[in-house]
Biopython code that builds the backbone (N, CA, C, O; Angstrom):
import numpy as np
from Bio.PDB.StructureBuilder import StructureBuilder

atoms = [
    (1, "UNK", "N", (90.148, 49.568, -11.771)),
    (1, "UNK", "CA", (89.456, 50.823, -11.765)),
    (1, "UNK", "C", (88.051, 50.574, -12.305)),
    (1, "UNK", "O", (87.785, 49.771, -13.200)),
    (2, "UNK", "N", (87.034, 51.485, -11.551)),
    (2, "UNK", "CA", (85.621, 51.244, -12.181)),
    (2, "UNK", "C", (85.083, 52.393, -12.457)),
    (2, "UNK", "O", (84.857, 53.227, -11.581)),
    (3, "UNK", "N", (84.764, 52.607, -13.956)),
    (3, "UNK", "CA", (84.453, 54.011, -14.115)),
    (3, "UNK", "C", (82.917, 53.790, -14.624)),
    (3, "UNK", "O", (82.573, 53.217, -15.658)),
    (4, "UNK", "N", (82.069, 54.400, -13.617)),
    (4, "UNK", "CA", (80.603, 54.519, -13.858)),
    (4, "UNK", "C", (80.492, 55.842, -14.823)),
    (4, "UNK", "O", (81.353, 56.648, -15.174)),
    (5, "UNK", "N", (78.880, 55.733, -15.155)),
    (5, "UNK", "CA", (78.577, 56.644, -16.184)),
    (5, "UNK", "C", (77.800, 57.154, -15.410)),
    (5, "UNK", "O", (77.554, 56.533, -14.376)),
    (6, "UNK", "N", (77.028, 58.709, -15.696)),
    (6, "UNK", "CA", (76.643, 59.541, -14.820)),
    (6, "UNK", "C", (75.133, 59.294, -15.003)),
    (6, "UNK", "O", (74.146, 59.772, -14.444)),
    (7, "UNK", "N", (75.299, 58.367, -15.998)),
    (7, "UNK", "CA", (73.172, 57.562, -16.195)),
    (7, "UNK", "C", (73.470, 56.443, -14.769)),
    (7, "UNK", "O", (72.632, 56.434, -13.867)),
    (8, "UNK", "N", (74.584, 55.634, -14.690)),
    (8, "UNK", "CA", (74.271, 54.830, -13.400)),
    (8, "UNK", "C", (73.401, 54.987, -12.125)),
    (8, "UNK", "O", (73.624, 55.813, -11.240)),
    (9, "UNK", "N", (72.307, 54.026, -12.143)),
    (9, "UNK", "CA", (71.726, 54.470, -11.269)),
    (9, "UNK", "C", (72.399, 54.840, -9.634)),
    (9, "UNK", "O", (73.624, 54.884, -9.520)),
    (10, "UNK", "N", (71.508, 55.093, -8.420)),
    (10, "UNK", "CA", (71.725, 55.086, -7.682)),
    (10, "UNK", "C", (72.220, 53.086, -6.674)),
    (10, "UNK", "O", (73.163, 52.721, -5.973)),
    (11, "UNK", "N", (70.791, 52.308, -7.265)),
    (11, "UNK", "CA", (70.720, 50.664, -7.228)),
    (11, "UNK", "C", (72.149, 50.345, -7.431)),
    (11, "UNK", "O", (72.816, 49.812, -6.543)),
    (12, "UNK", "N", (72.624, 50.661, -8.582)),
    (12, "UNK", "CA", (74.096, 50.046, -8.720)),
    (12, "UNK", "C", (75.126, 50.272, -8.212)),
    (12, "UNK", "O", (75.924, 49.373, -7.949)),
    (13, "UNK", "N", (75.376, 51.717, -7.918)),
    (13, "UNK", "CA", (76.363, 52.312, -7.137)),
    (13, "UNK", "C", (76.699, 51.464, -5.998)),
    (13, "UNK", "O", (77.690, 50.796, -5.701)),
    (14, "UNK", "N", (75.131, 51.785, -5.238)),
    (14, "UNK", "CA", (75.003, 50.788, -3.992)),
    (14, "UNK", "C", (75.689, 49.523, -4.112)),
    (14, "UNK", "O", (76.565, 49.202, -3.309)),
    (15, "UNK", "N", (75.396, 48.917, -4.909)),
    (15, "UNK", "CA", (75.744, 47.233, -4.728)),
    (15, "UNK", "C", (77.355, 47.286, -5.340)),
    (15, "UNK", "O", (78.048, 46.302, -5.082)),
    (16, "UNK", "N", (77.798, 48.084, -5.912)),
    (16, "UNK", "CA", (78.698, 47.965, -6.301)),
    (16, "UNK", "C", (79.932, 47.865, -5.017)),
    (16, "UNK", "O", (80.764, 47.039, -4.642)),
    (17, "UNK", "N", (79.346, 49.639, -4.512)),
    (17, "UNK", "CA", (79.871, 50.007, -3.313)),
    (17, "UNK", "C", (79.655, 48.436, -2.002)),
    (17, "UNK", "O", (80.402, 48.191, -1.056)),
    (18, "UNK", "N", (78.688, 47.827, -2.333)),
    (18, "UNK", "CA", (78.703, 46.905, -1.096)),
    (18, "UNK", "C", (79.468, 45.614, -1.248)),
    (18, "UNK", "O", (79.880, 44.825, -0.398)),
    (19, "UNK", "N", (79.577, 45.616, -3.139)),
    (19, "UNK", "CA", (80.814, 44.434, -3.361)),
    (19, "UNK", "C", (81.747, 44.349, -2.678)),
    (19, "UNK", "O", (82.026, 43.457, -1.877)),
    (20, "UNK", "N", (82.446, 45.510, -3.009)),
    (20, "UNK", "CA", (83.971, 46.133, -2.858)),
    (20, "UNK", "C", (84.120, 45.816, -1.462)),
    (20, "UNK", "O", (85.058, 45.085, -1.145)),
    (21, "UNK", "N", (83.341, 46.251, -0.583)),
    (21, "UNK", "CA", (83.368, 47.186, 0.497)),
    (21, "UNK", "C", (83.090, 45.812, 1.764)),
    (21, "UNK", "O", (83.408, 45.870, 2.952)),
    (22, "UNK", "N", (82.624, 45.010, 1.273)),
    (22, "UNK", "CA", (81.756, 43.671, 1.951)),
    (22, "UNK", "C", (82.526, 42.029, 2.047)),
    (22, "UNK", "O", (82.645, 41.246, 2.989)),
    (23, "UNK", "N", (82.918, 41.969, 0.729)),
    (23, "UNK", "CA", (83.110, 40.708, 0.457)),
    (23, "UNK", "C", (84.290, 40.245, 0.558)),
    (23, "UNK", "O", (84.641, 39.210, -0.009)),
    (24, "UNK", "N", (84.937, 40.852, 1.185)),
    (24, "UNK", "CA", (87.106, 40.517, 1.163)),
    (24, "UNK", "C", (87.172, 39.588, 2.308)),
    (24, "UNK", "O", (86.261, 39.640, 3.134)),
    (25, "UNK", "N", (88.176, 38.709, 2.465)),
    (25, "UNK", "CA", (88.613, 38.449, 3.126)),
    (25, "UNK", "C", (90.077, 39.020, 3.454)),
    (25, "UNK", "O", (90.739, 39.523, 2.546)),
    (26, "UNK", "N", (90.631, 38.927, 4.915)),
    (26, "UNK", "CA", (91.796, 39.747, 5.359)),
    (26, "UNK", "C", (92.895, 39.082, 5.129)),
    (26, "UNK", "O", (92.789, 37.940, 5.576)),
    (27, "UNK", "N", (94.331, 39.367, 4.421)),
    (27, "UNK", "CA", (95.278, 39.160, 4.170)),
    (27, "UNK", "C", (96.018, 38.270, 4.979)),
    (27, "UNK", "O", (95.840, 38.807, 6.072)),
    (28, "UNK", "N", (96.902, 37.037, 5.259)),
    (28, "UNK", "CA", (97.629, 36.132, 5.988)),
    (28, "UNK", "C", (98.598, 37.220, 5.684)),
    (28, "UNK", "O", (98.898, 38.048, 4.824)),
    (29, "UNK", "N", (98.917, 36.777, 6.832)),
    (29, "UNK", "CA", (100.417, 37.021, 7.065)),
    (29, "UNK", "C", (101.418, 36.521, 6.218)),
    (29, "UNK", "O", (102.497, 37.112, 6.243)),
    (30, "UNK", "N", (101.229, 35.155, 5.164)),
    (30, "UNK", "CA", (102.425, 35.260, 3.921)),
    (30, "UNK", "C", (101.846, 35.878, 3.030)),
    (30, "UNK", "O", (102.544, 35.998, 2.024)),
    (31, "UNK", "N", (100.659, 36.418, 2.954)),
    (31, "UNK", "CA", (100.181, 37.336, 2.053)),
    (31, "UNK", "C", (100.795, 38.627, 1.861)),
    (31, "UNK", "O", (101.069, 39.242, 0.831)),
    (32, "UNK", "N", (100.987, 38.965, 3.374)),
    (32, "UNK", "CA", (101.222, 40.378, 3.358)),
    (32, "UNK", "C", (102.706, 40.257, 3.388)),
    (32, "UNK", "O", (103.103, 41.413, 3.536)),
    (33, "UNK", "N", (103.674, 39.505, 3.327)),
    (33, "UNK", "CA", (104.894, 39.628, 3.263)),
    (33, "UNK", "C", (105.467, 39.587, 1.825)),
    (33, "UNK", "O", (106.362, 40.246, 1.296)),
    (34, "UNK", "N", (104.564, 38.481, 1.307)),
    (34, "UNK", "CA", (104.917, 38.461, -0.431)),
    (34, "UNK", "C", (104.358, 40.026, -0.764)),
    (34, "UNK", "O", (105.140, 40.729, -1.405)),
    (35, "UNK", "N", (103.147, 40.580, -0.399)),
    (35, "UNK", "CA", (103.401, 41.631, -1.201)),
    (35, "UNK", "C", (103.833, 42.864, -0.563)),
    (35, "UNK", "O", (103.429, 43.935, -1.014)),
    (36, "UNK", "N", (104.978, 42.808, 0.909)),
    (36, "UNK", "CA", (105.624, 43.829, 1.099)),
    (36, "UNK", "C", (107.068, 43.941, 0.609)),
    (36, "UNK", "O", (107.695, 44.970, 0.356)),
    (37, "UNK", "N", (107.485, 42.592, 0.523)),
    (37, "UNK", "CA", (109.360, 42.228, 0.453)),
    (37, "UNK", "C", (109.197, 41.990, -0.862)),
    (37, "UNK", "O", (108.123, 41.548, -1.269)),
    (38, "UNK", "N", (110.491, 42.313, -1.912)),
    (38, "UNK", "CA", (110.782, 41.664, -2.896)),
    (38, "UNK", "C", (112.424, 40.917, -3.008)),
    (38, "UNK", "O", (113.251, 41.260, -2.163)),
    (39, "UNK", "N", (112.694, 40.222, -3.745)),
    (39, "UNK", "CA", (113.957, 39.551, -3.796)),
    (39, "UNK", "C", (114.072, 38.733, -4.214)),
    (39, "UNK", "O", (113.617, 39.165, -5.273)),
    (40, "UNK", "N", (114.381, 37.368, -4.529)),
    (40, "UNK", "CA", (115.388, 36.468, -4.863)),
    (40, "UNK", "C", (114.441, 35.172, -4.501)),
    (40, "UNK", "O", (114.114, 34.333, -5.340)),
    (41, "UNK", "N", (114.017, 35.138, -2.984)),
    (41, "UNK", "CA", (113.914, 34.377, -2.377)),
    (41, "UNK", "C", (112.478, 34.601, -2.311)),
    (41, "UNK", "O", (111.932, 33.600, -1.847)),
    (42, "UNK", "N", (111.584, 35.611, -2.619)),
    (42, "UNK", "CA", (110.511, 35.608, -2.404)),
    (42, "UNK", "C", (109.871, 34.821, -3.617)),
    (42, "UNK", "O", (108.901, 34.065, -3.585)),
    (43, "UNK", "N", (110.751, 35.230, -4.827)),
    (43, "UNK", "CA", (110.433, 34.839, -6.425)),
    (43, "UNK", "C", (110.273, 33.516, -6.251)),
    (43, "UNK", "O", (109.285, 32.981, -6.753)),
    (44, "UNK", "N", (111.218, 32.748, -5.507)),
    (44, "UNK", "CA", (111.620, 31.636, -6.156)),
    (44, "UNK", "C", (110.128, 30.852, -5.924)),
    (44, "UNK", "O", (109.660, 30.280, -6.909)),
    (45, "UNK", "N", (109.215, 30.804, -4.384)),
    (45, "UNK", "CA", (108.410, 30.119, -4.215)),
    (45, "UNK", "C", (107.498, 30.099, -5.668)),
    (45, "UNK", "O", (106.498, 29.387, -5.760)),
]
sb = StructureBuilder()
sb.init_structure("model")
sb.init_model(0)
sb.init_chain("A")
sb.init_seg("    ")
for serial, (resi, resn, name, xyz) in enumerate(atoms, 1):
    if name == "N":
        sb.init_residue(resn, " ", resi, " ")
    sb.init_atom(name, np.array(xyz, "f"), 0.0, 1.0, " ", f" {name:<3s}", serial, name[0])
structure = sb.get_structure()
């Protein structure tokens, strides 16, 4: 969670917003399974 203060400029918002919003890369497919399934077998890896 990012809790700005209501002095934050407008400059930061921006870049903040363009961190978030910009820089991800997209989830693999064992990515998205470890974090849809849970169990036994997911743990063990």
């Amino acid at each position: 969670m990012i809790t700005l203060s209501e002095h934050t400029s407008d400059e930061t918002k921006n870049d903040i917003f363009e961190r978030i919003n910009c820089g991800s890369d997209l989830l693999k497919d064992m990515e998205k399974r470890k974090g849809i399934y849970r169990g036994l077998f997911i743990a063990i890896q």
